[in-house]
C-alpha positions as CSV (number, residue, x, y, z in Angstrom):
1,X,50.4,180.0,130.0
2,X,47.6,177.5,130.7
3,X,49.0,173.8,130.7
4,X,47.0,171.9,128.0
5,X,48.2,168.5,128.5
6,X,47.2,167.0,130.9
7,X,44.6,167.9,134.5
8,X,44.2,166.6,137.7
9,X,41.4,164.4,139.0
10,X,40.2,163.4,141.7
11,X,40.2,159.7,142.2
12,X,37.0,159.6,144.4
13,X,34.6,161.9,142.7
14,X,36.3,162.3,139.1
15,X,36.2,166.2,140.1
16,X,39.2,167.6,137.8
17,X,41.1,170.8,137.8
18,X,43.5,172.9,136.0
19,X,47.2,171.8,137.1
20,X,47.8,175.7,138.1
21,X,45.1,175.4,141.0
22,X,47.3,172.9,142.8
23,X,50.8,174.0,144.6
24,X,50.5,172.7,148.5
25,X,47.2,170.8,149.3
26,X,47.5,167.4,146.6
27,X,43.7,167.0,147.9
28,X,40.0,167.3,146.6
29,X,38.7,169.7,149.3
30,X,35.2,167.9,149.7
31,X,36.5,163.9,148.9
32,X,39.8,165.1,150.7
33,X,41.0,162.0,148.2
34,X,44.3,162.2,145.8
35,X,44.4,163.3,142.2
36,X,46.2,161.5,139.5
37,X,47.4,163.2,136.3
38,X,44.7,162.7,133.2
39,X,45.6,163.0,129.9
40,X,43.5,163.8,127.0
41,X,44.6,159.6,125.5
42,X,43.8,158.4,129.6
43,X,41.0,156.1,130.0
44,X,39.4,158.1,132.0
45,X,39.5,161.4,130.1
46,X,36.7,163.2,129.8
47,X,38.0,164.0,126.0
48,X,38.3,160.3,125.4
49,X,36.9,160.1,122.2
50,X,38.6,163.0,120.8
51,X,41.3,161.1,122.4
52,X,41.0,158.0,121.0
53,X,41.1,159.5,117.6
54,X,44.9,160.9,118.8
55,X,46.3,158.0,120.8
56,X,49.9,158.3,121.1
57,X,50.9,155.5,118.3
58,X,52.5,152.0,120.2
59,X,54.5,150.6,117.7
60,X,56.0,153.4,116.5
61,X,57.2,154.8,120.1
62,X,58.5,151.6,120.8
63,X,60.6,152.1,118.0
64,X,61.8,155.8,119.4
65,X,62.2,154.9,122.6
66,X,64.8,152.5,121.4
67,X,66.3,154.8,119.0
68,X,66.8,157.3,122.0
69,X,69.5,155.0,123.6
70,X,72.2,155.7,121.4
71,X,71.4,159.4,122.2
72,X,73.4,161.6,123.7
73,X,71.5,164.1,124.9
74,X,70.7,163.9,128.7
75,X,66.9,163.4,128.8
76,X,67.3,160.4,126.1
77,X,70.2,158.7,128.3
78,X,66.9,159.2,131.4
79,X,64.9,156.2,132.0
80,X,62.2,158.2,132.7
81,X,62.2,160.7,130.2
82,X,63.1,158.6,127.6
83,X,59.5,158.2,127.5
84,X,58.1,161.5,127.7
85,X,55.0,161.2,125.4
86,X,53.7,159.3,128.2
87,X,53.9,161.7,131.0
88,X,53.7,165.3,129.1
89,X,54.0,167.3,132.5
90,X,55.8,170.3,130.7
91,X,55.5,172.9,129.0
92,X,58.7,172.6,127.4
93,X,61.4,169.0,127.6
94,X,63.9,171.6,127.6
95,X,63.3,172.2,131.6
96,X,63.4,168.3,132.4
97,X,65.9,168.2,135.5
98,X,67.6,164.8,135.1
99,X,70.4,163.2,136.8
100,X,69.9,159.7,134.3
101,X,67.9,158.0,136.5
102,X,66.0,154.7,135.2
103,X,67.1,152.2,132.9
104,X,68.2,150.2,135.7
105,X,68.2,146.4,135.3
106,X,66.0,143.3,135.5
107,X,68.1,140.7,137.2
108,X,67.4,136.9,137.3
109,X,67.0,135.2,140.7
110,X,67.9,131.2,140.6
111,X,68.3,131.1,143.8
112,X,65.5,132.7,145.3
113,X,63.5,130.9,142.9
114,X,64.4,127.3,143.8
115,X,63.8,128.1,147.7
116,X,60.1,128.9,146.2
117,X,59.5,126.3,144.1
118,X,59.0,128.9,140.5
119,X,60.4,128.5,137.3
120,X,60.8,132.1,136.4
121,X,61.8,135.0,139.6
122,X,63.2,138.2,138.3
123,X,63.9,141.3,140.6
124,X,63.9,145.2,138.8
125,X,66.7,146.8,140.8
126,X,65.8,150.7,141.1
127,X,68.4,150.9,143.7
128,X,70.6,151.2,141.3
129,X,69.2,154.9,140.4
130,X,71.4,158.0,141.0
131,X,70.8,157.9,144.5
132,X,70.2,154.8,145.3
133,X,66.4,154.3,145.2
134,X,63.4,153.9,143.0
135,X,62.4,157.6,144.4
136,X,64.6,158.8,142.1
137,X,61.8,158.3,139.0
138,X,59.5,160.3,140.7
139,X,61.9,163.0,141.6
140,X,62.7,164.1,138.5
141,X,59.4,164.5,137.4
142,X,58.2,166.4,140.0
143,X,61.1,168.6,140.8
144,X,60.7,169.4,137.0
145,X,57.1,171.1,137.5
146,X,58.6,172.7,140.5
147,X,61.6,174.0,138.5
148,X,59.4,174.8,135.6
149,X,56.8,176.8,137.5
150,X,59.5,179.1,139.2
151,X,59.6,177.6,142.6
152,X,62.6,178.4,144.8
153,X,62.2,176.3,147.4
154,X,61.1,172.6,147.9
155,X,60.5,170.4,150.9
156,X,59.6,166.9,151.7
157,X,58.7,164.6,155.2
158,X,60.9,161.5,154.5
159,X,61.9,158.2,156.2
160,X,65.3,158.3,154.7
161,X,64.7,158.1,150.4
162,X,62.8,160.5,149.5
163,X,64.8,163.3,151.3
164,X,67.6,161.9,149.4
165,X,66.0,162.0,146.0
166,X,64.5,165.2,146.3
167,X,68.0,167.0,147.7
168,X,70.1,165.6,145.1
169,X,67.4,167.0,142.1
170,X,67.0,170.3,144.0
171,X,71.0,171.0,143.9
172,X,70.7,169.8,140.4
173,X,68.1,172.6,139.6
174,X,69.7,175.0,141.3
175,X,66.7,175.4,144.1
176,X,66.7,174.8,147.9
177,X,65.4,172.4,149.7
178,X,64.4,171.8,153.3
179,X,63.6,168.0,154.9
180,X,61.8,166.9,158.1
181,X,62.7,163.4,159.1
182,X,61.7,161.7,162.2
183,X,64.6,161.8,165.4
184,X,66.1,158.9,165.5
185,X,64.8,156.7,162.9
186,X,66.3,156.8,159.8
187,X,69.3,154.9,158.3
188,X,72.3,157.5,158.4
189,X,73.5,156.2,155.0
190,X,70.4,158.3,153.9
191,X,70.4,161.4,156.2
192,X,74.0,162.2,154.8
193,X,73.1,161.7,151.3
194,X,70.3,164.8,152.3
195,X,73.0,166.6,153.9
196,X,75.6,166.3,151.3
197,X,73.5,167.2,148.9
198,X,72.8,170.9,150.7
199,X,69.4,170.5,151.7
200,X,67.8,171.9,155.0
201,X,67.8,169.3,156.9
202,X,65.1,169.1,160.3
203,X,65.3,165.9,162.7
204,X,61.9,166.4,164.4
205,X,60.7,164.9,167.6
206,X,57.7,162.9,166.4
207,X,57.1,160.2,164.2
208,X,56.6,160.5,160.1
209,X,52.8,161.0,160.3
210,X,53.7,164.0,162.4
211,X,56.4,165.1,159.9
212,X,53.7,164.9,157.1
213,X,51.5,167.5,159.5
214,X,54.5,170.1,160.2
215,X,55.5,170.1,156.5
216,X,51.5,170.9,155.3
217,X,51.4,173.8,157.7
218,X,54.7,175.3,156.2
219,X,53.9,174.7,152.1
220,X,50.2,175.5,152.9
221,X,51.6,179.2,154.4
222,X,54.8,179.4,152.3
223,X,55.7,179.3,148.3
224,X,57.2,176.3,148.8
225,X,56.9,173.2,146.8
226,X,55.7,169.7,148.1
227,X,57.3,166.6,146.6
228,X,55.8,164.1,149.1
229,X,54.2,161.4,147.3
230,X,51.2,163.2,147.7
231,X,52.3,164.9,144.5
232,X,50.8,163.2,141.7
233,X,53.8,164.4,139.2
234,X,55.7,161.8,141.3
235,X,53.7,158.3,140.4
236,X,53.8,159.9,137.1
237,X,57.5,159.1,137.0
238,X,57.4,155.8,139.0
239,X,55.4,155.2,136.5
240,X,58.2,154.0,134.3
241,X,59.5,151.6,135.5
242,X,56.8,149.3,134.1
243,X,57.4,150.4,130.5
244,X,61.4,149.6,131.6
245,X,59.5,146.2,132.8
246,X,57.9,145.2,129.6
247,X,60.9,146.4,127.5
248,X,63.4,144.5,129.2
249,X,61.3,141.6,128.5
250,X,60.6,142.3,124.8
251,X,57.3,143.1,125.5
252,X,55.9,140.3,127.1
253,X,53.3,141.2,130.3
254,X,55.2,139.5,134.0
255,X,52.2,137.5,135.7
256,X,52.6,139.2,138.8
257,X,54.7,142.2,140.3
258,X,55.6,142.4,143.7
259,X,56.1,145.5,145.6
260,X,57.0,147.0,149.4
261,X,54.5,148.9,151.2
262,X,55.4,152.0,153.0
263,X,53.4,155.3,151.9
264,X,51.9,153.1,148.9
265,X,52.6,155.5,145.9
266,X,54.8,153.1,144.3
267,X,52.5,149.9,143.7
268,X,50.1,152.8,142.6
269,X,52.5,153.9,140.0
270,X,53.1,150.5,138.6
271,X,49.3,150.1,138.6
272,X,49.0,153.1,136.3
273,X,51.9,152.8,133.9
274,X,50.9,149.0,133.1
275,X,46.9,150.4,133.1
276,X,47.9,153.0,130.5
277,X,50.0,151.0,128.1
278,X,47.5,148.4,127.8
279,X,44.8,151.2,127.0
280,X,46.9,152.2,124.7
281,X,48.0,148.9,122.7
282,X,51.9,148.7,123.5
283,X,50.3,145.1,126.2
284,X,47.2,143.0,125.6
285,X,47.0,142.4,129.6
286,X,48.3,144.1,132.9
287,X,50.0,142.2,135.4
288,X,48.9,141.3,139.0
289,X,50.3,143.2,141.4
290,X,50.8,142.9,145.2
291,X,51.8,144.5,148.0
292,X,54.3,143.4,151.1
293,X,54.3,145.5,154.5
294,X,56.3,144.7,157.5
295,X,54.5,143.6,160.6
296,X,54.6,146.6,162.7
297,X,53.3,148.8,159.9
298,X,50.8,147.1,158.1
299,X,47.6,149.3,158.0
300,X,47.3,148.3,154.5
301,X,47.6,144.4,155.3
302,X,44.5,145.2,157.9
303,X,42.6,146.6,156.1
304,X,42.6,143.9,153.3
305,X,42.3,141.4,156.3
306,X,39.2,143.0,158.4
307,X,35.9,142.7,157.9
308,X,35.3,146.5,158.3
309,X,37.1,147.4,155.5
310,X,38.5,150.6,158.0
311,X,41.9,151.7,157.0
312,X,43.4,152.1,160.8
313,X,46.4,153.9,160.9
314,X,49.2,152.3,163.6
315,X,52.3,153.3,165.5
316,X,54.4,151.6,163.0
317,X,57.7,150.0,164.4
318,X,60.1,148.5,161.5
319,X,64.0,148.2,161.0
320,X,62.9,148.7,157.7
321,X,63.1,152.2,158.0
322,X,62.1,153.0,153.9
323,X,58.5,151.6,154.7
324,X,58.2,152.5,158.4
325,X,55.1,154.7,157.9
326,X,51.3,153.9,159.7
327,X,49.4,156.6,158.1
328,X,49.7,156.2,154.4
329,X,48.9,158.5,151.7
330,X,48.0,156.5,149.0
331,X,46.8,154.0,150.7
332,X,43.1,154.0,148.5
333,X,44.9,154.3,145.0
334,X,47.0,151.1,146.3
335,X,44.0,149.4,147.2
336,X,42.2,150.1,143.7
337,X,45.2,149.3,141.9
338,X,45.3,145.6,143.8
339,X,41.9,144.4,143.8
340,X,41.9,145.4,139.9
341,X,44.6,143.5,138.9
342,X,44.0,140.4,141.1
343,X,46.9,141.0,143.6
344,X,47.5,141.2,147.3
345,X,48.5,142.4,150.2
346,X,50.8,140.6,152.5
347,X,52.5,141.1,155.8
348,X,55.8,139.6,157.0
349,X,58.0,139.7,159.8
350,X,61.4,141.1,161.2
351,X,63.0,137.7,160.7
352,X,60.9,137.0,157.2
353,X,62.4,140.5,156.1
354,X,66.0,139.5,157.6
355,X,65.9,136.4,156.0
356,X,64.7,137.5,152.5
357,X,67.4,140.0,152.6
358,X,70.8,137.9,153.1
359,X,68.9,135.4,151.0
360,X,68.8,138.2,148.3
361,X,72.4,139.1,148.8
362,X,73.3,135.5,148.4
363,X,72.5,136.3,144.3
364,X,75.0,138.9,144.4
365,X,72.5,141.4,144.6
366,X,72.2,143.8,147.8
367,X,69.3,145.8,148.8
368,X,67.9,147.6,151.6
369,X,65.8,145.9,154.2
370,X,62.4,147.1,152.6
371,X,63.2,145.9,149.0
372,X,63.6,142.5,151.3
373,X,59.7,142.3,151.8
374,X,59.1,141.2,148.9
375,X,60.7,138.1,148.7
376,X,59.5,137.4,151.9
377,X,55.9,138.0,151.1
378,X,56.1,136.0,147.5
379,X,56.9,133.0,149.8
380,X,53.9,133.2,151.7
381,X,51.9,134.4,148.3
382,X,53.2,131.2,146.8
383,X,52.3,129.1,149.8
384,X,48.6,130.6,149.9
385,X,48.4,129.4,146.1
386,X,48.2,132.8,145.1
387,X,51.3,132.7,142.7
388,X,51.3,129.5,140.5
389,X,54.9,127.8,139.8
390,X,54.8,128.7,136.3
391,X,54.5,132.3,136.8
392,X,56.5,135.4,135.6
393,X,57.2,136.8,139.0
394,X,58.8,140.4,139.4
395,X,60.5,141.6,143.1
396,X,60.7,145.1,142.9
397,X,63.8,146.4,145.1
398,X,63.2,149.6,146.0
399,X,66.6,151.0,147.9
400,X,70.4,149.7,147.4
401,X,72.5,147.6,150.1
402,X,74.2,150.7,151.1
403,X,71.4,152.9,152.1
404,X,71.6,150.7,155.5
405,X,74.6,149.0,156.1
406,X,73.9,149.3,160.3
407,X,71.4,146.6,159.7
408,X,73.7,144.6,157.6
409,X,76.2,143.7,159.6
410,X,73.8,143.5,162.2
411,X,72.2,140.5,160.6
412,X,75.8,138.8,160.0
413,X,77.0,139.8,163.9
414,X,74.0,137.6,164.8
415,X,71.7,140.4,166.5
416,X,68.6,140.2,163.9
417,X,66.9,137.0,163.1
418,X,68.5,135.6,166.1
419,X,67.5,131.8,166.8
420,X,66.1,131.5,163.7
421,X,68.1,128.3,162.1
422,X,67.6,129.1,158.0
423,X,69.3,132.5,158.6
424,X,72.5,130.7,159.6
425,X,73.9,129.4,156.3
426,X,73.9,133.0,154.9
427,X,75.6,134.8,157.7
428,X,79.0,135.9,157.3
429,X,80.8,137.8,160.2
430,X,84.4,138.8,160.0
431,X,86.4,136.1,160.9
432,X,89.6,137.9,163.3
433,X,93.1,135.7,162.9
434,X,96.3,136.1,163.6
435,X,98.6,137.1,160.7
436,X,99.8,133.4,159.7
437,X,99.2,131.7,156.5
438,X,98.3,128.8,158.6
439,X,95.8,130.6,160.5
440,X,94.4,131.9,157.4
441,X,94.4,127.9,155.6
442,X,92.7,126.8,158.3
443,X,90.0,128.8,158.2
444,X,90.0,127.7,154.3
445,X,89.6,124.5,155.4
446,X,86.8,124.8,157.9
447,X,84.6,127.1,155.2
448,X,85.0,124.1,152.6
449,X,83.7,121.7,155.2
450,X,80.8,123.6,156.0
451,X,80.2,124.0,152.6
């Protein structure tokens, strides 16, 4: 059956196809540029004024999607498919393979925000999804295609989150999944999440660029399944957390939404699901948005920064294993997204990132080393006057504290940010005493001081 709702196009030369022509190569074969997901209501539709006259109706899905969470069925209790008229991807909701990801929450930063000087910092935590990161949006919406279209199998190249994501929807589904992941770095809190979870799981001796060119090989050859970020049914779900964004906040627009930058598909999601609800009436304005690499893998950063205007890809080299990537895929739909919206691209340092972190966990609120970025990069956004003090600031954290609790303790044993005197009040090592209720008072005694 043909799928009506929706094509691809091509984000270079507006070429579209049918969904069906599509299963391995993500790719317009003469651009070689991504395709997004067009719907008949998208700006950009070639049906647009057909569409117009059919645009999904604002107010009166805000008042379903609110409706749907006293529901108990399982794609209402889903933050992502909670708002299905938005991303009609299948043929039938029935086949949605959900695990209740989304709907995760939008904490308030005092803190943070005093050590930069703004009235209002707020941090959207999609670490808190099933397992653990905000790759879990995009998972379900692509495994869901897979699912729908009779795929078996389903494979991924992954620096620790996706492999994770993609493992846990596959056993969901019922399918099988097979992941290549760089030797040697990755967090192991995320390798055993794709090993518990059953999934294939390949350590291969190159970096995640070379991953990326072993996996097309095998899915261009095979009947397997790509759920890379390549896949444009991913952004489609990571998407959603912006319509989470502007519900959480009673529909008022943040000024400016910051996000890590690894393989770029995620500030390119935000970029579209705030695009497409102002088109269609639910905001009168769309956020900036900006995006925070780490130092050693920052070809995004350099090309924002050289006069060429040459996306270079690096070796990249980054404890921050989530966004440890040189090549990235989506690097031009990040780059459209940023320049349209007024935003930026930053780059920050191991000790920035280390900082950030434990300055993040200070709120109460862990995440992994990548979500870190971004409070590191606001503080230089805000010093370079590019975020006023009155502004609606958003961190995005991407991964929980637990995907990488090596580099954790790390930080409090004194072996990152070493030297570097405004990480010292937020370490926290073990203290080692004897058993004596003295020995322990004492201890009181000299935290109080220091306090």
């Amino acid at each position: 059956m043909a799928i009506r709702s929706h094509q691809l196009r091509c984000i270079a030369n507006d070429a579209r196809i049918s969904p069906e022509e599509i299963a391995s190569d993500f790719r317009d074969p003469e651009t070689r540029e991504l395709y997004e997901v067009e719907y008949p209501w998208s700006e950009s539709s070639q049906a647009a004024g057909a569409g117009a006259r059919n645009l999904p109706n604002a107010s009166a899905l805000r008042h379903l999607w609110a409706e749907r969470r006293d529901s108990t069925l399982p794609i209402d209790q889903s933050g992502v498919w909670r708002y299905r008229e938005l991303l009609p991807i299948l043929q039938d909701d029935a086949h949605a393979v959900t695990l209740r990801e989304g709907n995760t929450p939008l904490y308030d930063l005092p803190r943070c925000a005093k050590l930069l000087g703004l009235d209002f910092l707020l941090a959207k935590h999609q670490g808190l999804n099933p397992t653990g990161s905000f790759k879990d949006t995009g998972m379900t919406a692509a495994l869901s295609v897979a699912a729908e279209r009779g795929y078996q199998w389903v494979a991924c190249a992954s620096t620790g989150n996706t492999s994770a994501a993609m493992a846990a929807y596959a056993a969901r589904a019922g399918l099988r999944s097979i992941v290549f992941i760089p030797e040697g770095k990755i967090a192991w809190g995320k390798l055993s999440q794709s090993m518990d979870y059953g999934a294939l799981t390949v350590q291969l001796k190159t970096d995640f660029d070379g991953c990326v060119k072993m996996l097309a090989e095998l899915v261009r050859r095979n009947p397997i399944y790509l759920l890379n970020s390549v896949n444009p049914y991913r952004l489609e779900g990571q998407k959603t957390p912006a319509i989470e964004i502007c519900e959480q906040l009673d529909w008022q627009v943040p000024d400016h939404v910051i996000v890590p930058g690894g393989n770029l598909a995620n500030g390119s999601a935000l970029g579209k699901g705030f695009a497409e609800l102002k088109h269609l009436g639910f905001i009168h304005r769309v956020p900036k948005i900006s995006v925070i690499q780490a130092e050693g893998a920052n070809p995004l950063f350099q090309w924002f920064t050289n006069a060429e205007k040459m996306l270079r890809p690096v070796t990249a080299d980054t404890r921050a294993t989530a966004i440890r990537i040189g090549n990235p895929a989506s690097w031009r739909k990040a780059a459209r997204v940023i320049e349209a919206t007024g935003g930026w691209c930053e780059s920050v340092s191991e000790q920035e990132i280390a900082l950030a972190k434990a300055q993040i966990g200070a709120e109460g609120i862990g995440c992994e080393p990548a979500s870190a970025v971004t409070l590191a990069g606001a503080k230089k956004l805000v010093a370079a006057g590019r975020i006023d003090v009155g502004e609606r600031v958003v961190l995005l954290l991407t991964g929980h504290t637990l995907k990488d609790p090596e580099y954790t303790i790390d930080f409090h044993k004194d072996l990152l940010a070493t030297g570097m005197a405004e990480a010292n009040p937020y370490r926290k090592p073990p203290l080692v005493l004897e058993a004596e209720e003295s020995a322990v008072l004492r201890a009181l005694e000299a935290e109080m001081a220091r306090a």
